[in-house]
C-alpha positions in Angstrom: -12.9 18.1 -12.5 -13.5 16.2 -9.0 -12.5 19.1 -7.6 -15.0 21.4 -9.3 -17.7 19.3 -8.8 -16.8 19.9 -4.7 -17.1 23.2 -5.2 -20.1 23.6 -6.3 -21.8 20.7 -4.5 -20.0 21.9 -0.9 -19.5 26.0 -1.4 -22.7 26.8 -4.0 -20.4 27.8 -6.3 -22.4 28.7 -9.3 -19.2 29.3 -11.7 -17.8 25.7 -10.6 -20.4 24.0 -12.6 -20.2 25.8 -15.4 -16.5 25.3 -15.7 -16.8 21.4 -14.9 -19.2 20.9 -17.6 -18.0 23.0 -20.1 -14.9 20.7 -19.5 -17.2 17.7 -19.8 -18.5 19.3 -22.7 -15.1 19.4 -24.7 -14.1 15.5 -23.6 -17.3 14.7 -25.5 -16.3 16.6 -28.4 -13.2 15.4 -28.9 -13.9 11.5 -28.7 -17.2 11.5 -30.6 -15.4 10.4 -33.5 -13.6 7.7 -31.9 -14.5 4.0 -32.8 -14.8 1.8 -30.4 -11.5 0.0 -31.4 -10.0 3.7 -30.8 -11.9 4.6 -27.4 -10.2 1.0 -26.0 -6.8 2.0 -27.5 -7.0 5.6 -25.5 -8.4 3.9 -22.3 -4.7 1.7 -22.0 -3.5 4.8 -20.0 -4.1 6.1 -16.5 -7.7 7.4 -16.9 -9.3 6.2 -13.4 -12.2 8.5 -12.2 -13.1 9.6 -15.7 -16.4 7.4 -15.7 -16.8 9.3 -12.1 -16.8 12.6 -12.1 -19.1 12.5 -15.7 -21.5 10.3 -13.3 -21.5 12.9 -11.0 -22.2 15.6 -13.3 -25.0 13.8 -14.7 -26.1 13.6 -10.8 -25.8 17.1 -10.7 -27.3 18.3 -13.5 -29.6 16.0 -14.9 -28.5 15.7 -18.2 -27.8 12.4 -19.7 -25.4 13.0 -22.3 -22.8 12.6 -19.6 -24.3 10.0 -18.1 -23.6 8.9 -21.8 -20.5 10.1 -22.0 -19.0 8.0 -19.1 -19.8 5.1 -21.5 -16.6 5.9 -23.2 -14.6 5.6 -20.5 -15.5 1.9 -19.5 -12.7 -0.6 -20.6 -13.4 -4.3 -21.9 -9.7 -5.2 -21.0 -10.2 -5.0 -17.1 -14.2 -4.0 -16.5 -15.5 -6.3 -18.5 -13.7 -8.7 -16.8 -14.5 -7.9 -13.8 -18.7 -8.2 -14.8 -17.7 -11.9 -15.7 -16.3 -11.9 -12.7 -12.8 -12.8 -14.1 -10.2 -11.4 -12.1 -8.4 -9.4 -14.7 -6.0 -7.5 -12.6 -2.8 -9.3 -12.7 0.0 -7.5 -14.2 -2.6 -4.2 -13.5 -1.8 -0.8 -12.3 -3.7 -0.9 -9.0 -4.4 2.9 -9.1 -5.9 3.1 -12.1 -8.8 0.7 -11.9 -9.8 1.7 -8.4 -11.3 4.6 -9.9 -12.7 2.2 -12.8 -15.0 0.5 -9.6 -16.0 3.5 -8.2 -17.4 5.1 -11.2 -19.2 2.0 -11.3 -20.4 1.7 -8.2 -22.0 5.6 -8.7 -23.5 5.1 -11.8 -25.4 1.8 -10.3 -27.0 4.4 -7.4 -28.4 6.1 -10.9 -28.8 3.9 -13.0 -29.5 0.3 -10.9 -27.4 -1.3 -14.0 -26.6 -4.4 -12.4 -23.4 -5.0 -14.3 -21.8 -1.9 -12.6 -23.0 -3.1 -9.4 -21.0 -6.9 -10.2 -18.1 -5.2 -11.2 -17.7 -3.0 -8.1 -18.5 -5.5 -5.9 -16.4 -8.2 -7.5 -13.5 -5.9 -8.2 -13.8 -5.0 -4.1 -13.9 -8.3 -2.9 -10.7 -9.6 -5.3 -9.0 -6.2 -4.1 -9.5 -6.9 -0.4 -9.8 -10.4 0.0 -6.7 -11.5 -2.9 -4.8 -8.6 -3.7 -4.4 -6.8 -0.1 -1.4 -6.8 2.4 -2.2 -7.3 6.3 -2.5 -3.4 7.0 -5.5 -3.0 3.9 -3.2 -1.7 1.2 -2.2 -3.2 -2.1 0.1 -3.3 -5.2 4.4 -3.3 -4.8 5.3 -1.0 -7.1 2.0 0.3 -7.8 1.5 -3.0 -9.7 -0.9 -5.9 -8.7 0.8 -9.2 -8.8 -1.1 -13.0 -8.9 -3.9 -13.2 -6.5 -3.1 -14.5 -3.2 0.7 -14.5 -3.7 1.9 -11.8 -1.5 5.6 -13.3 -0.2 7.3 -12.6 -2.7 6.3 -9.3 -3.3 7.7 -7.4 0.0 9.4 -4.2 -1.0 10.2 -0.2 0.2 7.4 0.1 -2.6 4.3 -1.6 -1.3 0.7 0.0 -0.5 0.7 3.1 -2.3 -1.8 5.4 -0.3 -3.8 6.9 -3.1 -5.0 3.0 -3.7 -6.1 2.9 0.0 -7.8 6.7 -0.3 -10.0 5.3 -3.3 -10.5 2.0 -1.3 -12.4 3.5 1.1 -14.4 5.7 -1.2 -15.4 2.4 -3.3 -16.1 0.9 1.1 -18.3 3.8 1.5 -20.3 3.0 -1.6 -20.6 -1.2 -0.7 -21.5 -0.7 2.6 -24.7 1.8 1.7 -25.8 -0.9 -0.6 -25.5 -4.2 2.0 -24.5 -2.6 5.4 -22.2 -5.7 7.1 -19.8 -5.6 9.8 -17.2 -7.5 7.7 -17.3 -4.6 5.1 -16.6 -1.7 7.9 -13.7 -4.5 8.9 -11.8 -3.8 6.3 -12.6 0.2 6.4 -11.1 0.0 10.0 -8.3 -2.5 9.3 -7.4 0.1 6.3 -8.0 3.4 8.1 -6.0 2.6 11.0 -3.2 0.8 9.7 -2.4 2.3 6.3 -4.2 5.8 6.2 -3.4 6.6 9.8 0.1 4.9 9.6 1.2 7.3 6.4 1.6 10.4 8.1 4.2 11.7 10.3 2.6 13.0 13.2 5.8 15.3 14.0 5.8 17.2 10.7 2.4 16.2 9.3 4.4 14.8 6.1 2.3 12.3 3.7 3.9 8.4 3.0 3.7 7.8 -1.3 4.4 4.2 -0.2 4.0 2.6 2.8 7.2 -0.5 2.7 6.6 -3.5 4.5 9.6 -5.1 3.3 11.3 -6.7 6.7 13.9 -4.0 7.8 12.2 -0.9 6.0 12.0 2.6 7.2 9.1 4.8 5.7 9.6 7.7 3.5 7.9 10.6 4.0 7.0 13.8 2.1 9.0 17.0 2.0 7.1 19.9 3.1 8.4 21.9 -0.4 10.0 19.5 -2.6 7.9 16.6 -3.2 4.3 16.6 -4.1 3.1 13.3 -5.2 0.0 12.2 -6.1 -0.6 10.4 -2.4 0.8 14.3 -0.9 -2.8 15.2 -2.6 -5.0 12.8 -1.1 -2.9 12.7 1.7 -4.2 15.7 2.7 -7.9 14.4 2.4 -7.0 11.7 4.1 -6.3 12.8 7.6 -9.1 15.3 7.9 -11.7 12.5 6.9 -11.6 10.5 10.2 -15.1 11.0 11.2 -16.0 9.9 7.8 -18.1 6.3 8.3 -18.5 6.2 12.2 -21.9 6.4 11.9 -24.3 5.6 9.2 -28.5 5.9 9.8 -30.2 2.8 8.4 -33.1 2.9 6.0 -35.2 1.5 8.7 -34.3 4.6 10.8 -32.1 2.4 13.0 -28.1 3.6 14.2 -25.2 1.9 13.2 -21.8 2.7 14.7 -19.1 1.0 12.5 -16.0 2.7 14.0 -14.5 3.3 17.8 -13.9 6.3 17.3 -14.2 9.3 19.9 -16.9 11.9 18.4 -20.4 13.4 19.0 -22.7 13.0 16.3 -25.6 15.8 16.0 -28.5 13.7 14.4 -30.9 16.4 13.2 -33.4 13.9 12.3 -34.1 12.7 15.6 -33.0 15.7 17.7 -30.6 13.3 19.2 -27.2 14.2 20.2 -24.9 10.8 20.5 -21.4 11.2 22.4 -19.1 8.5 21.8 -15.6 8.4 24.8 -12.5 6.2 24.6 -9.4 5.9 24.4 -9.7 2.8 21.5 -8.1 1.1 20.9 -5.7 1.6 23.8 -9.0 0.3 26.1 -11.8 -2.1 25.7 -13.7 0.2 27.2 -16.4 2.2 24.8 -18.7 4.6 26.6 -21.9 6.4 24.7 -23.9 8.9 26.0 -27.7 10.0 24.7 -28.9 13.6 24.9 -32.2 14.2 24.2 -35.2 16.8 25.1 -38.0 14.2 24.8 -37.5 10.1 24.9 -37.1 8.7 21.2 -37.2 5.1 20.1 -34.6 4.0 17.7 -32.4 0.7 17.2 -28.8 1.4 18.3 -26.4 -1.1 16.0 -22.9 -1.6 17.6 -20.6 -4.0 14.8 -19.3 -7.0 16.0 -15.7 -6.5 14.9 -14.0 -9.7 13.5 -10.7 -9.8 15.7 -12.5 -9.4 19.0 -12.1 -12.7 21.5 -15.7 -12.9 22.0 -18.9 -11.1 21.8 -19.1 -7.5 22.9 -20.8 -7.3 26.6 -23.0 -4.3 26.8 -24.5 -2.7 29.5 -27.0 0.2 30.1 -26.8 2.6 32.5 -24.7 0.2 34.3 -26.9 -2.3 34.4 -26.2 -5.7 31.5 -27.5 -5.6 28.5 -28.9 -9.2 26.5 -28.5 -7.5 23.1 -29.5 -9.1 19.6 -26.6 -10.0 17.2 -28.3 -9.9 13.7 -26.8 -11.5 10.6 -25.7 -8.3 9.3 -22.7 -9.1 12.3 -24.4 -5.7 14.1 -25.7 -5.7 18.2 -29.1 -4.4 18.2 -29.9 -2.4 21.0 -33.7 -1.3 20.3 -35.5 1.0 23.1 -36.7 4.5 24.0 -33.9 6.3 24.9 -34.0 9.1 27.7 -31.5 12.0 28.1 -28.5 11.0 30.1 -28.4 7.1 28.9 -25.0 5.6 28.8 -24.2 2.4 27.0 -21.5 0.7 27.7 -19.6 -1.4 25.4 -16.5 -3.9 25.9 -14.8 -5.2 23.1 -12.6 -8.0 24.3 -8.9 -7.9 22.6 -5.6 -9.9 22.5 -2.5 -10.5 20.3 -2.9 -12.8 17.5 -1.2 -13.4 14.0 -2.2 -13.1 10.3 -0.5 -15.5 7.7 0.7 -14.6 4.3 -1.8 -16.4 1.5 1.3 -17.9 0.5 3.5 -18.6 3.3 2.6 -20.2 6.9 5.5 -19.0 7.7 5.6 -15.3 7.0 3.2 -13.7 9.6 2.3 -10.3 10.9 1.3 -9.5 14.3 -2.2 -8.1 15.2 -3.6 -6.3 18.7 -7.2 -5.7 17.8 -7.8 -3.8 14.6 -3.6 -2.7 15.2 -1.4 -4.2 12.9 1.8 -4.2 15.7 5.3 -3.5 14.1 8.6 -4.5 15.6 11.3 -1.5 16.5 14.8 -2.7 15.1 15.9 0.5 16.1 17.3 4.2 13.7 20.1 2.2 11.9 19.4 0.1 8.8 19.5 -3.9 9.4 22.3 -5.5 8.1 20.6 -6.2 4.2 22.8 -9.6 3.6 21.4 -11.3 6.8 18.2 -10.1 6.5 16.3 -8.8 9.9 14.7 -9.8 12.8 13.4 -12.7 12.8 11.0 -15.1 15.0 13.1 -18.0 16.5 10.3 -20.3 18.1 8.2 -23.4 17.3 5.4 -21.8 19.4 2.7 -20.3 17.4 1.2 -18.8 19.7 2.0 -14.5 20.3 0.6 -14.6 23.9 3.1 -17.1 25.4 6.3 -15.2 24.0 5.1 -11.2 23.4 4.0 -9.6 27.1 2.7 -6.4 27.6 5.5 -3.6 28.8 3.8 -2.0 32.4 2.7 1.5 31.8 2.6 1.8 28.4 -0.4 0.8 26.4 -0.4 -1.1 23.1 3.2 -2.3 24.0 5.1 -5.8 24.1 8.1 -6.9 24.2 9.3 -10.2 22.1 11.2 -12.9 24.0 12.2 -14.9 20.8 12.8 -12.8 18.0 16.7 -13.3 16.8 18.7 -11.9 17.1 17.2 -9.5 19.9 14.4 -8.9 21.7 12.6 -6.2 19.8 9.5 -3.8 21.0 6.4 -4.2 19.8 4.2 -1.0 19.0 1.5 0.0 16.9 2.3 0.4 13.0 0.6 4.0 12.9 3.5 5.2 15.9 5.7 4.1 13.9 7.9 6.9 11.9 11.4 7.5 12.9 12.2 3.5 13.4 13.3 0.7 10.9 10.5 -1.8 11.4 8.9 -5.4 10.7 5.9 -5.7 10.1 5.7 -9.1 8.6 7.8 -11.9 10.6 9.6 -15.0 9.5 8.7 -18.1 11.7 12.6 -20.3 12.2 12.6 -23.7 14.1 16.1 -23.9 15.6 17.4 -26.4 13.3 15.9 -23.7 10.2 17.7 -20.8 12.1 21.0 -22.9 12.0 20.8 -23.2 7.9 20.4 -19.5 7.7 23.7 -18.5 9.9 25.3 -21.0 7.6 24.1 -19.3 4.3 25.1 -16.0 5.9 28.4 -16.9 6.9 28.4 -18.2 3.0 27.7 -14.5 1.6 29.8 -13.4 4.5 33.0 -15.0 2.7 31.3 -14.4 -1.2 31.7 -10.7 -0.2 35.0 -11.5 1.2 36.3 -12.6 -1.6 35.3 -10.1 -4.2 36.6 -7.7 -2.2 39.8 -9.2 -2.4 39.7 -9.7 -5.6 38.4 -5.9 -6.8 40.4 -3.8 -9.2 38.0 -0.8 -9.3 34.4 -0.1 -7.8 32.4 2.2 -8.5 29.1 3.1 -6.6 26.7 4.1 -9.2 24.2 6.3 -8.3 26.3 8.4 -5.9 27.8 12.1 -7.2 31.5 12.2 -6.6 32.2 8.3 -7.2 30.5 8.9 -10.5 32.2 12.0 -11.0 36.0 10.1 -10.6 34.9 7.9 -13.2 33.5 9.8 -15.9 30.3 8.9 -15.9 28.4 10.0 -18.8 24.5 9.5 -19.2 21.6 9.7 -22.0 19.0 12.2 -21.2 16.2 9.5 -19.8 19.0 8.5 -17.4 17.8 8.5 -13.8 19.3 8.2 -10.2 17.2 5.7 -7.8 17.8 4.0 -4.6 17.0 0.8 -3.0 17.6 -0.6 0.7 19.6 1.8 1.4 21.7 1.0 -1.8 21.8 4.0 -4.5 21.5 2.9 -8.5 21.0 4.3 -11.8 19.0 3.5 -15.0 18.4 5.0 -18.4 14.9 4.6 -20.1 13.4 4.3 -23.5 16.9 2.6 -25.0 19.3 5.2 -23.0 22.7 4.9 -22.2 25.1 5.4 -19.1 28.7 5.0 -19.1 31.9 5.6 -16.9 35.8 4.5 -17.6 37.2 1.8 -14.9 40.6 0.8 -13.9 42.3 -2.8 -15.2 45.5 -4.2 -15.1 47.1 -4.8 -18.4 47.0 -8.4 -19.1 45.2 -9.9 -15.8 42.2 -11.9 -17.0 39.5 -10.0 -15.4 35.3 -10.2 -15.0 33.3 -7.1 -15.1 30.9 -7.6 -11.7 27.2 -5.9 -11.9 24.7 -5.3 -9.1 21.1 -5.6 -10.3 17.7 -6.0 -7.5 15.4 -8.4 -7.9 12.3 -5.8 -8.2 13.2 -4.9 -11.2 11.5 -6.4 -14.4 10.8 -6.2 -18.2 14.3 -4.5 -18.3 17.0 -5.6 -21.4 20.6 -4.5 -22.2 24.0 -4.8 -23.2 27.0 -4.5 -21.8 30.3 -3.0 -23.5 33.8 -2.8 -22.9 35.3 -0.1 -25.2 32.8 -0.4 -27.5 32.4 -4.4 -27.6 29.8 -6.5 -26.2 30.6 -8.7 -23.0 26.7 -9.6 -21.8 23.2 -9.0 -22.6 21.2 -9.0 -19.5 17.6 -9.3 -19.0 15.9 -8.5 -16.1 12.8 -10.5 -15.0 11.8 -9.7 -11.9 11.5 -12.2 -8.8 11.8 -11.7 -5.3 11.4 -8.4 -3.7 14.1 -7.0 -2.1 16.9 -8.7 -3.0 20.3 -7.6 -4.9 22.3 -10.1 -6.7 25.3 -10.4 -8.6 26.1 -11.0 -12.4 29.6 -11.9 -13.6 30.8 -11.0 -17.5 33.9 -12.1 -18.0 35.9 -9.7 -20.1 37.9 -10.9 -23.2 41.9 -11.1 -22.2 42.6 -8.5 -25.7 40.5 -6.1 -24.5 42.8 -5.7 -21.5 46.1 -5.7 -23.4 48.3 -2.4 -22.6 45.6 -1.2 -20.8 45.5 0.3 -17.9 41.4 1.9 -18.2 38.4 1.0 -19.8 35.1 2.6 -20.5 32.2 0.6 -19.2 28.7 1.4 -21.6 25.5 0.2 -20.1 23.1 0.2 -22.8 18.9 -0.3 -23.2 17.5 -2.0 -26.2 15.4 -0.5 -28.2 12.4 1.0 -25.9 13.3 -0.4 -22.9 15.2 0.4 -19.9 18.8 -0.1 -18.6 19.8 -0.9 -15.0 19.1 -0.1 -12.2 22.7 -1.1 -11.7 24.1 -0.6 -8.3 27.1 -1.0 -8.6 30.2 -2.7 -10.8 33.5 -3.6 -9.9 36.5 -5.1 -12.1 37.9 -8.1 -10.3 40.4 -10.8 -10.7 39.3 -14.3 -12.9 
């Protein structure tokens, strides 16, 4: 429907509307019966941008039976929260209720209902200041978690880029109502470290998610077998740069939120505005004025919150003592001639960004560039972890120096177990990376080589101990051991590990090998990501365990032991192994199981 509505609002096309509203037309037909105990039952689904595009088509043409209509799309269980300015979005699917905000925020332009104006702003402000990772995305697994507790929730799954795409839409609508540097902070933080960062620029290939769990490698698109949701407004995405550089004030005044290299044709003042750089590689911001008579207008240049110090500006090469307003904006207010140049230097350096949970955990910045460590093309080991920061020295400057020659590039001097390159997030695509960083004292980093040597024997041991392993998930070791599935049954992978699960109370099975007599433990892999998952476990038809899993920390695998009753094993030498979901809910992932010795 979105996309009708740009049709006929962008390419006049007549037909367009009448398609979208005739669409609009049958929504209202079908739910005018609906209570509203029914209308709140139907909106527990994925129905973000509903209240939009009826908004929109109200905007279009004037009739307020869909301005009435969006009504019914507008949830108590999170948006009427959010106007009591609860945060309701625990446990939420992020994606969804983006859409819910923007809605909002377009039917306040219309309507100047305050309580969509509360809910937009409130729900933006929890998003981005409580819910949001360092590079401006949110959710792991598409889900929001408990404000302000990020650490924990690290995965190959976090910041799905559709959330991102919308979070700039609902930006776009904030910063028309209250124009503040701090709001185009985040646009920029997002745009160039999650939008820009979720393409490849070799094959053009869209990110779904973009990981940030410590060792990950992004995932991109296929060019003809994938296309996800974030492949769709991936492809918006990266032709919408120019989108929010420049916005005109209602005082007629010119604010530049972004750095970005452009030339802006301002019909309204017959003024053509060059902007040169190579930001944010250089401090240096040059902007040119073309004009066939002198015009008066108030150039705004933001104030961007990582910069060192205040912006210096000069024109035509001469300083500049500019005005910093509230609204975090330079004012530069003259008569401009053809051929001005202002000049503009925005003063930069490494720095860090805690977790809201964890002192320790930190990510390194340049400027607006979230900076990501190169552990090079071959996945980190997953039992000892990755890279980590071995200093007492909180400071970046005194231990990550800038590599000659090559711009927006460092190099680490106490990062363990190797020094490790630092480069900007968005060039990175081929790499396994860090992006977040664990801070280690000396006497910390000892404990950890002890607890690795610790797993180090653990695995060890079970191997010495295995009877029969089977790798779950992959074709031919599934193959040699029977494996049988329900239909809802699924192959996934995780850390470079591959699993399996069955859905909606399914089934998988597969036969193992025992020896006859030899007390024995059936061993399970499960990750930590997973949650609100429950099922049994059988050998040859007779339960052994019931496991539920809860979810904890991301990123994890651990191990379950179920030891296996000695008569089963009698004059055995194979058994078949069920995995099976309770009623409704899901089975695995299980990544593995091995027989091994008591």
């Amino acid at each position: 429907m979105a996309g009708l509505t740009d049709a006929y609002l962008y390419c006049d096309n007549a037909q367009a509307l009448t398609i979208v509203t005739k669409l609009a037309d049958w929504t209202g037909n079908i739910l005018k019966d609906l209570n509203d105990d029914q209308l709140e039952l139907m909106r527990r689904c994925e129905y973000g941008g509903m209240n939009d595009v009826l908004v929109h088509i109200y905007e279009l043409t004037g009739n307020k039976k869909y301005l009435d209509l969006s009504y019914k799309f507008h949830d108590q269980f999170v948006l009427g929260q959010l106007e009591k300015k609860i945060d309701a979005l625990q446990g939420k699917h992020s994606n969804t209720n983006v859409p819910k905000a923007i809605g909002c925020a377009r039917r306040y332009d219309l309507t100047s209902a305050e309580s969509d104006k509360t809910i937009a702003s409130f729900f933006w402000d929890t998003m981005v200041h409580h819910h949001s990772y360092v590079i401006g995305g949110n959710s792991n697994y598409e889900y929001l978690g408990p404000p302000d507790q990020l650490n924990n929730r690290l995965s190959d799954n976090t910041c799905e880029t559709c959330n991102t795409y919308n979070m700039l839409k609902l930006t776009r609508f904030l910063f028309s109502w209250q124009p503040e540097a701090s709001t185009a902070d985040y646009y920029e933080r997002a745009l160039y470290n999650h939008i820009l960062a979720s393409q490849n620029p070799e094959s053009g290939m869209m990110c779904y998610f973009v990981p940030l769990r410590m060792g990950t490698q992004k995932q991109f698109s296929d060019q003809f077998n994938t296309f996800t949701c974030c492949v769709g407004s991936g492809m918006e995405n990266h032709s919408k740069y120019t989108e929010g550089i420049y916005y005109e004030g209602n005082d007629g005044s010119l604010l530049v939120n972004l750095f970005i290299p452009s030339v802006l044709t301002w019909r309204e003042k017959s003024v053509t505005l060059k902007q040169e750089s190579s930001f944010p590689e250089s401090e240096k911001i040059r902007f040119s004025i073309e004009t066939k008579k002198p015009v008066h207008f108030v150039l705004k240049i933001r104030q961007p919150r990582w910069a060192t110090g205040n912006l210096s500006l000069a024109i035509n090469s001469k300083p500049l003592q500019a005005v910093k307003g509230s609204d975090g904006y330079w004012a530069v207010d003259r008569t401009w001639n053809s051929k001005d140049v202002l000049e503009v230097t925005t003063p930069m350096q490494l720095y860090s960004e805690s977790m809201p949970d964890n002192p320790n955990r930190v990510a390194l910045l340049y400027g607006p560039v979230v900076m990501a460590g190169q552990l090079g093309e071959q996945m980190p080991d997953p039992i000892f972890g990755t890279t980590v920061l071995l200093t007492s020295d909180r400071n970046v400057n005194n231990w990550a120096h800038p590599v000659d020659n090559q711009p927006l590039t460092f190099e680490t001097t106490v990062s363990k177990p190797a020094s490790v390159r630092l480069i900007p997030f968005y060039r990175t695509f081929r790499e396994y990376y860090n992006v977040y960083w664990d801070f280690f004292t000396p006497e910390d980093w000892e404990r950890r080589e002890q607890e690795y040597q610790a797993e180090r024997k653990h695995q060890a041991e079970v191997e010495e101990k295995t009877i029969d392993i089977i790798r779950i998930g992959e074709m031919q070791p599934e193959r040699d051991h029977n494996l049988v599935a329900s239909e809802k049954s699924y192959v996934s992978d995780a850390l470079g590990r591959m699993g399996r699960e069955a859905r909606n109370g399914g089934f998988f099975s597969f036969t193992m090998t025992v020896l006859a007599d030899t007390p024995s433990n059936l061993l399970c892999t499960y990750i930590s990501d997973d949650a609100n998952r429950g099922f049994d476990l059988l050998v040859d038809d007779v339960k052994v365990g019931t496991q539920e899993l809860k979810g904890g920390t991301a990123g994890r695998f651990f191990d379950v032991l179920y030891p296996i009753p000695t008569e089963l094993l009698k004059g055995k030498s194979r058994v078949t192994v069920k995995i099976q979901g309770h009623p409704g809910k899901t089975a695995g992932r299980v990544f593995g199981c091995r027989i091994i010795k008591q």
